[in-house]
DSSP file (Angstrom, degrees, kcal/mol; ACC not computed):
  #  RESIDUE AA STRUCTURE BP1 BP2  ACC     N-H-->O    O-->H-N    N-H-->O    O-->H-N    TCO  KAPPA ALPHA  PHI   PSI    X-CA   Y-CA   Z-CA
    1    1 A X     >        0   0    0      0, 0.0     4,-3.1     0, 0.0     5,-0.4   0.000 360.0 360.0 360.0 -48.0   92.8   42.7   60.1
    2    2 A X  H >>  +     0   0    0      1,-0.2     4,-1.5     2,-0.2     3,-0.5   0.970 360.0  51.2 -50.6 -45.7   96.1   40.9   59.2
    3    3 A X  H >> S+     0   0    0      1,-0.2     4,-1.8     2,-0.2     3,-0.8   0.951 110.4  51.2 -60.8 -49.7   95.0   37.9   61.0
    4    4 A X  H 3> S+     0   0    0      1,-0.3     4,-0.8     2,-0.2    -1,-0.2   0.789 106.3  51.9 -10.7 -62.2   91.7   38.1   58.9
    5    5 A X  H <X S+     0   0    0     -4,-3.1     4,-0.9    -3,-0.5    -1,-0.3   0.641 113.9  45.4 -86.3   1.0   93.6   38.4   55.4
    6    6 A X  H <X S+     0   0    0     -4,-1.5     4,-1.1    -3,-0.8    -2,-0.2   0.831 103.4  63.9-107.6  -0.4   95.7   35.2   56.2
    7    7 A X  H  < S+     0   0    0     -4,-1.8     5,-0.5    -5,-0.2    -1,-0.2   0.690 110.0  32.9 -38.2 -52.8   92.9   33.9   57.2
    8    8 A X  H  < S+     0   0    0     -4,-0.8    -2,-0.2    -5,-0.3    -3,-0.1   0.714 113.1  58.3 -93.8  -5.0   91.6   34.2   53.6
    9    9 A X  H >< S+     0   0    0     -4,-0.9     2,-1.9     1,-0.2     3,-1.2   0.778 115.5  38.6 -67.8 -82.5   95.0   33.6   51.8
   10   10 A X  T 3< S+     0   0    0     -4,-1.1     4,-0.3     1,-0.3    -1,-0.2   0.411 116.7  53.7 -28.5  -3.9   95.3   29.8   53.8
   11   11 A X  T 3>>S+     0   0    0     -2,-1.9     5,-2.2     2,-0.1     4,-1.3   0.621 121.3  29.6-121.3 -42.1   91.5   29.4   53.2
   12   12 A X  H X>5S+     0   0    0     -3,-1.2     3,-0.9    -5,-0.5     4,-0.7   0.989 114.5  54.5 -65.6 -42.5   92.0   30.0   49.6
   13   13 A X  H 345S+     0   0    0     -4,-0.4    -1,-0.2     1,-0.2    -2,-0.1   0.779 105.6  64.3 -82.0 -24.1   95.6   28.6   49.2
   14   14 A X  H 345S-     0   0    0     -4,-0.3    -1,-0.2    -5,-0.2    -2,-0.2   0.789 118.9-112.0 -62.2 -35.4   93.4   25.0   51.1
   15   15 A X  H <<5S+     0   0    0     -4,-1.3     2,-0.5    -3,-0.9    -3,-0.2   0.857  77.8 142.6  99.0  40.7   91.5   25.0   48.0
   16   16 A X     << -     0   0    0     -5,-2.2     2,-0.7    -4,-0.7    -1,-0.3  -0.965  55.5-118.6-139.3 131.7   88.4   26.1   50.5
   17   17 A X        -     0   0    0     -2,-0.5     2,-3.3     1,-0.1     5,-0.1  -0.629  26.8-121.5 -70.8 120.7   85.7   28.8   49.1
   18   18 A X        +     0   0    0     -2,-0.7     2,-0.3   -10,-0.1    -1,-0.1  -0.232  46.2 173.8 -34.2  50.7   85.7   32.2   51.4
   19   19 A X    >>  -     0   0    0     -2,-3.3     3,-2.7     1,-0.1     4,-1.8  -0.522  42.4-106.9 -86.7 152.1   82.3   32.1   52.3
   20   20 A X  H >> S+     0   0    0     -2,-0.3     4,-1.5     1,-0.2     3,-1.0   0.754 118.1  45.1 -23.1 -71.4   80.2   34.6   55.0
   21   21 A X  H 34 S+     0   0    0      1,-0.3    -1,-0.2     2,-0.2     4,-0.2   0.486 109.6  46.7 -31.1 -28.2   80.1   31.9   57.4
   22   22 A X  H X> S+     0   0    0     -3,-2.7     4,-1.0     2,-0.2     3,-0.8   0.810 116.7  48.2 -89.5 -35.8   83.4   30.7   57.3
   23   23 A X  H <X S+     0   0    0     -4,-1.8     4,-1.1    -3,-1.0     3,-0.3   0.892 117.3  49.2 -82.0 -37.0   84.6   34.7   57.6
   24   24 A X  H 3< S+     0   0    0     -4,-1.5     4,-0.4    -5,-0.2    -1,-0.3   0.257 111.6  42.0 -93.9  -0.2   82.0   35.0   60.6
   25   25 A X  H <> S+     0   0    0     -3,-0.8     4,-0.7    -4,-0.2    -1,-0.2   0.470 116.3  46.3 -94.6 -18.5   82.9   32.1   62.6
   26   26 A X  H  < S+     0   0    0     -4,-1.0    -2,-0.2    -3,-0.3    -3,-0.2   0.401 112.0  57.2-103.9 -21.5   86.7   32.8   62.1
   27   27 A X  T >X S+     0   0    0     -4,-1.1     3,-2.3     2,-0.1     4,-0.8   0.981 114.6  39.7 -45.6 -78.9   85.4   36.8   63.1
   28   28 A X  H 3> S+     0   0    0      1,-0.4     4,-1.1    -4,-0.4     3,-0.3   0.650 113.7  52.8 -80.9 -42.1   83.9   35.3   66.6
   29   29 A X  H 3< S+     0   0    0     -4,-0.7    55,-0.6     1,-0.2    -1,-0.4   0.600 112.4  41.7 -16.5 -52.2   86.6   33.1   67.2
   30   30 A X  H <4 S+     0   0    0     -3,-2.3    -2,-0.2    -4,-0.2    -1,-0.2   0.586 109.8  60.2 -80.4 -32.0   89.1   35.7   66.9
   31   31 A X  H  < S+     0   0    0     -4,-0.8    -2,-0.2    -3,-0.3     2,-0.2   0.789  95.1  93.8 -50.8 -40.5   86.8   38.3   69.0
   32   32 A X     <  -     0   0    0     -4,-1.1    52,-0.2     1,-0.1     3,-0.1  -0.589  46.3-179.2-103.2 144.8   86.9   35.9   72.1
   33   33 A X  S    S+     0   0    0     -2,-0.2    69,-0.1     2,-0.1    -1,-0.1   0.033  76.0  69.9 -84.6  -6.1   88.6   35.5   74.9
   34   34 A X  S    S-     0   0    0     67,-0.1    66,-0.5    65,-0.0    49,-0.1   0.433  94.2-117.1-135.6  33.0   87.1   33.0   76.1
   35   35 A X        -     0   0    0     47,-0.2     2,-0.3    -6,-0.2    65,-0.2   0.973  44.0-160.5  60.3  94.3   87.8   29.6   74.0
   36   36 A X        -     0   0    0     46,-0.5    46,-0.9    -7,-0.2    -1,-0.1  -0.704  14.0-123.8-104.6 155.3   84.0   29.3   73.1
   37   37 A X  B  >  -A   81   0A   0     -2,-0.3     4,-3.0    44,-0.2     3,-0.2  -0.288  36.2-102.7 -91.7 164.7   82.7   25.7   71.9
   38   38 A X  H  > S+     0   0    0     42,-0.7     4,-2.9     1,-0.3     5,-0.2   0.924 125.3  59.5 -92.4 -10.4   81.0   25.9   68.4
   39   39 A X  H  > S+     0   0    0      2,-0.2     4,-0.9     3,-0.1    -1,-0.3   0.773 106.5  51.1 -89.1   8.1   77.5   25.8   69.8
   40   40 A X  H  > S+     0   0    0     -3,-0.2     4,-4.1     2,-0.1     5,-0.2   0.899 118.8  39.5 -32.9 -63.0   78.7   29.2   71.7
   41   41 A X  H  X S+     0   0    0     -4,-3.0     4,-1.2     1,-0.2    -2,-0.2   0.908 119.3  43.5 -63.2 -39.9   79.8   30.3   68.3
   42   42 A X  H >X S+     0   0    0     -4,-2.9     4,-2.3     2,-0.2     3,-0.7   0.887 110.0  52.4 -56.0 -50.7   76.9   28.9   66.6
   43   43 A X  H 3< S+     0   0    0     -4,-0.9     4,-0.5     1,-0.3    -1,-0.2   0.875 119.2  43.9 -69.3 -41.7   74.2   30.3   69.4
   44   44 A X  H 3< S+     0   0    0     -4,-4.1     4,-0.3     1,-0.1    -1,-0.3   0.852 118.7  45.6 -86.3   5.0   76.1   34.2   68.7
   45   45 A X  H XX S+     0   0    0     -4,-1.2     3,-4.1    -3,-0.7     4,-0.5   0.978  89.7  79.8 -89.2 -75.6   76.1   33.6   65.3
   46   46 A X  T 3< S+     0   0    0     -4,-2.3     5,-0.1     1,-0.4    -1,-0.1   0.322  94.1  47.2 -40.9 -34.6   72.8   32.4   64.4
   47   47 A X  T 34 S+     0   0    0     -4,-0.5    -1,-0.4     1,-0.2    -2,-0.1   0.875 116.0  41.3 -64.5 -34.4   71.0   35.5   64.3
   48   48 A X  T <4 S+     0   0    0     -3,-4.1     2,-1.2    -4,-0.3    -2,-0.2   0.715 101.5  57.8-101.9 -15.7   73.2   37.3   62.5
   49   49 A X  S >< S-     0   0    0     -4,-0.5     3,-3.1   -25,-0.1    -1,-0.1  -0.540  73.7-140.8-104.5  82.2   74.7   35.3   59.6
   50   50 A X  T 3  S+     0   0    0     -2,-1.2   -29,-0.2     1,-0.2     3,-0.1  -0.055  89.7  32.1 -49.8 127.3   71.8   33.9   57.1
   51   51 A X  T 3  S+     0   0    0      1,-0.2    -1,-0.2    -5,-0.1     2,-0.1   0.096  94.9 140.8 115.9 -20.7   72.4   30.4   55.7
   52   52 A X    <   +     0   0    0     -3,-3.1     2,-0.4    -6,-0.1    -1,-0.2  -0.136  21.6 166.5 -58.2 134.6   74.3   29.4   59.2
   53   53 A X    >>  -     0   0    0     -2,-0.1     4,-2.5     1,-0.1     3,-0.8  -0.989  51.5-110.9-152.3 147.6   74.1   26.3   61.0
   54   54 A X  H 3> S+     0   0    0     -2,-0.4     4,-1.1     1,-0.3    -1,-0.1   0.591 118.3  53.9 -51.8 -19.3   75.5   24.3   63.6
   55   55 A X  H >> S+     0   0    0      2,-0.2     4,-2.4     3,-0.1     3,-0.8   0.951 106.2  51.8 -49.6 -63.5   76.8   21.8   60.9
   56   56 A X  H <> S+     0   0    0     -3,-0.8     4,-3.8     1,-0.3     5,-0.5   0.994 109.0  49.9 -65.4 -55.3   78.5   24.5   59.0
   57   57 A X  H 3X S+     0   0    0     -4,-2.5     4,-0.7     2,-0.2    -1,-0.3   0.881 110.9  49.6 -57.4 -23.5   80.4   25.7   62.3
   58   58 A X  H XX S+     0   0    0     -4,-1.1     4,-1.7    -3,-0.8     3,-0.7   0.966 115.5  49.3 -65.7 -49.3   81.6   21.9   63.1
   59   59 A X  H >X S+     0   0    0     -4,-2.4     4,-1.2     1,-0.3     3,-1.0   0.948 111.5  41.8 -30.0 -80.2   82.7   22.0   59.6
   60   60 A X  H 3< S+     0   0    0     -4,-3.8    -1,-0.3     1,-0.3    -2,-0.2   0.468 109.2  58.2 -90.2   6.2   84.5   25.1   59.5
   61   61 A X  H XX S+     0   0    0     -4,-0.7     4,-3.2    -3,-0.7     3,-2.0   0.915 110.4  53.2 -67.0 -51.6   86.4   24.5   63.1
   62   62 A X  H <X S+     0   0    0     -4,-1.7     4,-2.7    -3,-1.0     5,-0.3   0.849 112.9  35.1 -61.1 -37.3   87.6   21.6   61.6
   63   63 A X  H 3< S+     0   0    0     -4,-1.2    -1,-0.3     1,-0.2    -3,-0.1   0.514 114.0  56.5 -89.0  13.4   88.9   22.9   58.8
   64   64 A X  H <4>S+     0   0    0     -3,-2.0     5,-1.8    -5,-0.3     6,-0.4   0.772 112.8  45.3 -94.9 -47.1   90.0   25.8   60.3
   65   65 A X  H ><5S+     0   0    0     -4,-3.2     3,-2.2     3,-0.2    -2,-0.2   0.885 106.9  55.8 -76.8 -39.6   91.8   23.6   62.5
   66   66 A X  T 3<5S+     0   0    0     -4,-2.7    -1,-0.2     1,-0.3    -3,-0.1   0.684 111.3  41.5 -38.9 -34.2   93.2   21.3   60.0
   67   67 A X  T 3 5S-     0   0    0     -5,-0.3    -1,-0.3     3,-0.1    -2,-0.2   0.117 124.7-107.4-117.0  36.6   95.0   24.1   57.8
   68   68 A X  T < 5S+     0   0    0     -3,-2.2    -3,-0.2     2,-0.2    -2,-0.1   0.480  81.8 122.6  61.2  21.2   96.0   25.7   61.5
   69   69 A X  S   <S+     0   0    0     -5,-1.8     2,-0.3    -8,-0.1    -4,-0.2   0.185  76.7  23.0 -59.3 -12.1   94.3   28.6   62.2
   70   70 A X        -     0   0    0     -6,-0.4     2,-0.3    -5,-0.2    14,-0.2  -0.891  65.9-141.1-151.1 161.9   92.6   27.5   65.6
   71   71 A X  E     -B   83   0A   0     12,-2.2    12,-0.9    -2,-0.3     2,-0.5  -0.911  18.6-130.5 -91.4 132.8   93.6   24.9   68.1
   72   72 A X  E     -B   82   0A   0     -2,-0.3     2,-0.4    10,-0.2    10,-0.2  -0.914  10.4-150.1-102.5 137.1   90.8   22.8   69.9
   73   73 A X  E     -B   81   0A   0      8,-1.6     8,-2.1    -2,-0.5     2,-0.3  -0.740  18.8-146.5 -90.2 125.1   91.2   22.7   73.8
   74   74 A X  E     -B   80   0A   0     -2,-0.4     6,-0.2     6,-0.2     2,-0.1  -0.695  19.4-159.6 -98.5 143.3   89.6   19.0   74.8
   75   75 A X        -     0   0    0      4,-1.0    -1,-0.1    -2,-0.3     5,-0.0  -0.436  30.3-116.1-117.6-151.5   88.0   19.3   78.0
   76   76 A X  S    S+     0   0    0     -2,-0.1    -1,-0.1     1,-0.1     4,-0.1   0.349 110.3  75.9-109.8  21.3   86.9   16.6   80.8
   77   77 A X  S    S-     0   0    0      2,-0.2     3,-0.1    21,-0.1    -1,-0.1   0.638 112.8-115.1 -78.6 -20.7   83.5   17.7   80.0
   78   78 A X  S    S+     0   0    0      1,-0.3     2,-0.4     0, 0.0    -2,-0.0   0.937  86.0 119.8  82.0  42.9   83.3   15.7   76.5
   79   79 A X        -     0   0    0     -6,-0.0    -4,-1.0   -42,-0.0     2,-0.6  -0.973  57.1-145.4-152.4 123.0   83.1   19.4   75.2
   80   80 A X  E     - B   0  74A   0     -2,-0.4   -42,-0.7    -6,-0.2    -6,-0.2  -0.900  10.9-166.9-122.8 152.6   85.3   20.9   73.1
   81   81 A X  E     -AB  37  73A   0     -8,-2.1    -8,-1.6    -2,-0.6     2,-0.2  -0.606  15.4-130.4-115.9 175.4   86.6   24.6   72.8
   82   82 A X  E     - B   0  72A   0    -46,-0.9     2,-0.5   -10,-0.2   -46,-0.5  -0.884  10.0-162.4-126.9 157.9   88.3   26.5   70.4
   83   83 A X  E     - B   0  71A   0    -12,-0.9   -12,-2.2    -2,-0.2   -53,-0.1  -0.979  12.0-175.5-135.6 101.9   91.3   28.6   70.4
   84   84 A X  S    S+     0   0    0    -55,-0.6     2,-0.8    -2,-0.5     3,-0.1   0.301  76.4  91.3 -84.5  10.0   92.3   31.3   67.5
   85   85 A X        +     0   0    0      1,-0.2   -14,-0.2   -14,-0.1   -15,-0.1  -0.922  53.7 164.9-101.6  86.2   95.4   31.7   69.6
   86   86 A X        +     0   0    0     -2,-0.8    -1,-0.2   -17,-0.1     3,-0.1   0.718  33.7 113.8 -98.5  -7.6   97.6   29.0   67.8
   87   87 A X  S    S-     0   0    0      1,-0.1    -2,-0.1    -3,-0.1     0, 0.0  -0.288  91.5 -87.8 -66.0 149.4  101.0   30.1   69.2
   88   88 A X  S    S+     0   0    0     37,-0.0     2,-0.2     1,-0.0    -1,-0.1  -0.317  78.5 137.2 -76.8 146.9  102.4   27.3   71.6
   89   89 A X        -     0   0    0     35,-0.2     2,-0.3    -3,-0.1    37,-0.3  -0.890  46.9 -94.7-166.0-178.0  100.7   28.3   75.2
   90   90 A X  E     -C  103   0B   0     13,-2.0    13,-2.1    -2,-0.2     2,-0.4  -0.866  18.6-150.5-127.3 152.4   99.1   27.0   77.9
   91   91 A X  E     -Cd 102 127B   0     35,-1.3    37,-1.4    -2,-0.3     2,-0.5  -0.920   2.3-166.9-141.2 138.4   95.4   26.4   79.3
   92   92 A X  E     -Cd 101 128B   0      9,-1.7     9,-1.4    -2,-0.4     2,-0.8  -0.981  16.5-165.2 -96.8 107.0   93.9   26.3   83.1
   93   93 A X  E     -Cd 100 129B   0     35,-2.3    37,-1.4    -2,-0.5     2,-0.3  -0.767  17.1-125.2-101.2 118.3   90.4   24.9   83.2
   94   94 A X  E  >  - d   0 130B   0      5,-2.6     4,-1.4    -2,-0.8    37,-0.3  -0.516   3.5-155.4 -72.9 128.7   88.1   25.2   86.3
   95   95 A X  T  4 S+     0   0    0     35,-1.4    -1,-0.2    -2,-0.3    36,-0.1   0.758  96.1  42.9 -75.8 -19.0   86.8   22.1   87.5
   96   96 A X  T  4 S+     0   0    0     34,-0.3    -1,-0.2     1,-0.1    35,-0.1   0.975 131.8  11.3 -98.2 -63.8   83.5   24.2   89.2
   97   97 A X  T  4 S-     0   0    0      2,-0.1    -2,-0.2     1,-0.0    -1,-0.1   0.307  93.0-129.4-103.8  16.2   82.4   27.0   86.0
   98   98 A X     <  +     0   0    0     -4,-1.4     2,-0.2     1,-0.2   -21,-0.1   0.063  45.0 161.8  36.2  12.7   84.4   25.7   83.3
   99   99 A X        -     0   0    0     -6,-0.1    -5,-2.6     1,-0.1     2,-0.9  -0.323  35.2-137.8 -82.1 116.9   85.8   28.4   82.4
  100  100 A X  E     -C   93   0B   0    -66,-0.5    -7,-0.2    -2,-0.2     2,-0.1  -0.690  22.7-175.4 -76.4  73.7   89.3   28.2   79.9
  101  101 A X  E     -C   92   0B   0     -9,-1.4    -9,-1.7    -2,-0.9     2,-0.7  -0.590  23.5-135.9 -75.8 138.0   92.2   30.9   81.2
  102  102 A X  E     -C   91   0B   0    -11,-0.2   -11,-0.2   -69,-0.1     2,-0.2  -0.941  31.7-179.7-112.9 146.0   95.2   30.9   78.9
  103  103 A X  E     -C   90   0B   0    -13,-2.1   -13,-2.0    -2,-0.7     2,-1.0  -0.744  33.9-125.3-124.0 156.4   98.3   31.0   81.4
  104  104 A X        +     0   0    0     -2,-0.2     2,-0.3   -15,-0.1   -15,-0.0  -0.857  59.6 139.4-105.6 110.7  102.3   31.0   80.4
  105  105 A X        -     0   0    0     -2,-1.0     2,-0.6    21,-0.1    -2,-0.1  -0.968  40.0-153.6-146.7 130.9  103.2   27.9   82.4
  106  106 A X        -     0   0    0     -2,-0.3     2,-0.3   -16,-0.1    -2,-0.0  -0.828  12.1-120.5-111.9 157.5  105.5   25.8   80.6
  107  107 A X        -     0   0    0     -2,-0.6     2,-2.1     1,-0.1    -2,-0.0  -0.609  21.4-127.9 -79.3 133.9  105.9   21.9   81.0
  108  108 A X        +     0   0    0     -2,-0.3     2,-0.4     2,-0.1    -1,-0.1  -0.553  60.9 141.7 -78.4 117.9  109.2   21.0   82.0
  109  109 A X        -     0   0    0     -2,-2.1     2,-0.4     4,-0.0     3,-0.1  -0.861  48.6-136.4-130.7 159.2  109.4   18.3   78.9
  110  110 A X        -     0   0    0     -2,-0.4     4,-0.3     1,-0.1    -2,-0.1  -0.895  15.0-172.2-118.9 117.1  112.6   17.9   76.9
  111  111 A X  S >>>S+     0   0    0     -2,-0.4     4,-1.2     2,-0.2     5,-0.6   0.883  87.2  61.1 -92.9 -55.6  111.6   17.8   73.4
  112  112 A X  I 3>>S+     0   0    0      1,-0.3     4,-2.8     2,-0.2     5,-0.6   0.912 102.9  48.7 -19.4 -81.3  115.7   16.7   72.9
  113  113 A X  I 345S+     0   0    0      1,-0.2    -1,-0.3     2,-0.2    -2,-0.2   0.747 108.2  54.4 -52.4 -19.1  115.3   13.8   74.9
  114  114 A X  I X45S+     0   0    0     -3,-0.5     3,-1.9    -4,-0.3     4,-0.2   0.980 108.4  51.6 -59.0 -67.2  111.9   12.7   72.7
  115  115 A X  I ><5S+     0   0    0     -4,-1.2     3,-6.2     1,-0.3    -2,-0.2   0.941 101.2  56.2 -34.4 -73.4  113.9   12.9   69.6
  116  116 A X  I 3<<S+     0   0    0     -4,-2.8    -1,-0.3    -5,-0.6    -2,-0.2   0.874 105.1  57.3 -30.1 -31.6  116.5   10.8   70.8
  117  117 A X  T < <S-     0   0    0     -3,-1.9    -1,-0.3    -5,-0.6    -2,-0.3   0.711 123.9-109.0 -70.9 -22.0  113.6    8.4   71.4
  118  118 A X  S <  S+     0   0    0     -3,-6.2     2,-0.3     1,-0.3    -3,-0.3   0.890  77.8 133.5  78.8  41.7  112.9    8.7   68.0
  119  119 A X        -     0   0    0     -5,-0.2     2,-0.6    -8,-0.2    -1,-0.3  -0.864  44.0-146.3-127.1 155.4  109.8   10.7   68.5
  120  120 A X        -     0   0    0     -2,-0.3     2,-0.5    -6,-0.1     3,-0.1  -0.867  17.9-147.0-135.1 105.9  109.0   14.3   66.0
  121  121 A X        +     0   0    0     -2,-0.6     3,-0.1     1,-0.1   -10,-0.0  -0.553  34.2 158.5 -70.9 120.0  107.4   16.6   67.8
  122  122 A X        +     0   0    0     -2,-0.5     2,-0.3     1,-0.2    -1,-0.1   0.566  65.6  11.4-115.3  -5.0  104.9   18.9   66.1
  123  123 A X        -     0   0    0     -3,-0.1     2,-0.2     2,-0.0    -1,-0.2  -0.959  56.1-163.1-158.9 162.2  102.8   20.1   68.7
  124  124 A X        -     0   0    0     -2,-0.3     2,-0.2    -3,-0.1   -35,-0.2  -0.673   2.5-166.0 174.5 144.8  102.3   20.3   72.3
  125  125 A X        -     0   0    0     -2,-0.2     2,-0.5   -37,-0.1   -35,-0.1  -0.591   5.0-171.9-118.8 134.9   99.8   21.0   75.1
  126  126 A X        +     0   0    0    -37,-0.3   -35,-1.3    -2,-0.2     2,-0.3  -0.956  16.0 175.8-155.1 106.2   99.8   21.8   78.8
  127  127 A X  E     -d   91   0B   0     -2,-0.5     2,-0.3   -37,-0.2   -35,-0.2  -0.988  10.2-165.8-129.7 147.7   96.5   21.8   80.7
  128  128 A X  E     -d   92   0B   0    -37,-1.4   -35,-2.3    -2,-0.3     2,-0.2  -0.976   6.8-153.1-129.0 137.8   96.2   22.2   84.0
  129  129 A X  E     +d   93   0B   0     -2,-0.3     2,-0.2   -37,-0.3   -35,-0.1  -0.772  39.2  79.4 -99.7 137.4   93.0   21.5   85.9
  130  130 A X  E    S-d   94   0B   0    -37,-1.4   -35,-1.4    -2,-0.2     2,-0.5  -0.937  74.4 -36.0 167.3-153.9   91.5   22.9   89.2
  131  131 A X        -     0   0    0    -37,-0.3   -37,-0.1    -2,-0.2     5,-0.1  -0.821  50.3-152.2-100.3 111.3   89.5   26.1   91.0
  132  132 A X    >>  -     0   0    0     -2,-0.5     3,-1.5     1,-0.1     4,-1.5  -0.193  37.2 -80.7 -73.5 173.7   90.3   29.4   89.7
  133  133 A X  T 34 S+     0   0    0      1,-0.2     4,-0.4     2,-0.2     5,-0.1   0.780 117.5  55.2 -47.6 -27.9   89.9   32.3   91.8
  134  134 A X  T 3> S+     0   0    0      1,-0.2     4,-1.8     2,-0.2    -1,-0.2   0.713 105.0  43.5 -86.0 -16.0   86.7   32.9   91.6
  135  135 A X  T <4 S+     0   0    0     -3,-1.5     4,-0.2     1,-0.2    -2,-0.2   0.606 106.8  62.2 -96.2  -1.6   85.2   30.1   92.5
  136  136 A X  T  X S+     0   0    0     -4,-1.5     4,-1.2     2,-0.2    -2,-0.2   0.527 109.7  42.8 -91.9 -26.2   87.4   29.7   95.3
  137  137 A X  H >> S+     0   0    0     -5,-0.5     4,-2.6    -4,-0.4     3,-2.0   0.893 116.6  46.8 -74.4 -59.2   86.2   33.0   96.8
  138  138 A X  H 3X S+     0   0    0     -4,-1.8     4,-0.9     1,-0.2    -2,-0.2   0.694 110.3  47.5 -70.7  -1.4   83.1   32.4   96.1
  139  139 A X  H 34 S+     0   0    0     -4,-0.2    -1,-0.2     2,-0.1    -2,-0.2   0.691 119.0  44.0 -82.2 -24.9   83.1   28.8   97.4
  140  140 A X  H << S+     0   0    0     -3,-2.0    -2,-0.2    -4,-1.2    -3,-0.1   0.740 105.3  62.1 -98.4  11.1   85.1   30.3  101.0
  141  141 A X  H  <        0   0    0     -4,-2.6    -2,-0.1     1,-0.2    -3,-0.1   0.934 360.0 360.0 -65.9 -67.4   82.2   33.7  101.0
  142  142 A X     <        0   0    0     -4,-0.9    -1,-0.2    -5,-0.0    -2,-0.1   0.135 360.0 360.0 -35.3 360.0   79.6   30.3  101.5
């Protein structure tokens, strides 16, 4: 529920109307575990949320993402997921089901040594690609 009402402070504070759709895409988003793409969100929404459309969920990941309330995960798919999880973490993707784990694996980076560069870091990202466990059983059951 907290995430919910700062959800609507930022959404307000953005200058951005609270609508049902925005509250119900930023619900499912926050429900999942399992970084869902917005036609996922769109395909559980559609039934339930009158007036929704796959427009309005690219919309309102972007702005969602914009005022920092979700991350988007890029894949090698051309596909992108989303992440209501914005605290800095880390992502596994499986190259066989596609499936998005978030892992605490940290990159050894020195943010220090950027700065010195003259670089200002505001973000950062860690993906690591390969077979997760399940498809590695079930590829050595075959």
């Amino acid at each position: 529920m907290e995430k919910l009402e700062r959800f609507k402070r930022i959404t307000r504070e953005r200058g951005l109307r609270v609508t049902p759709q925005r509250v119900a895409v930023y619900k499912e988003i926050l429900s999942r575990k399992d970084h869902p793409s917005a036609e996922e969100i769109y395909e559980a929404l559609k039934d339930k949320v009158e007036g929704i459309s796959l427009t309005t969920v690219y919309r309102t990941l972007s702005n969602l993402e914009e005022v920092g309330l979700v991350v988007r995960i890029p894949t090698l798919k051309d596909k992108v997921h989303y992440d209501a999880r914005v605290e800095p973490h880390s992502h596994f993707i499986c190259l066989k089901c596609g499936r998005i784990y978030d892992v605490e694996v940290s990159p050894e980076v020195s943010f220090e040594n950027l700065k010195k560069e003259g670089f200002e870091v505001s973000n950062s990202a860690f993906i690591c690609y390969g077979i997760c466990k399940n498809c590695k059983v079930k590829n050595e059951e075959v």
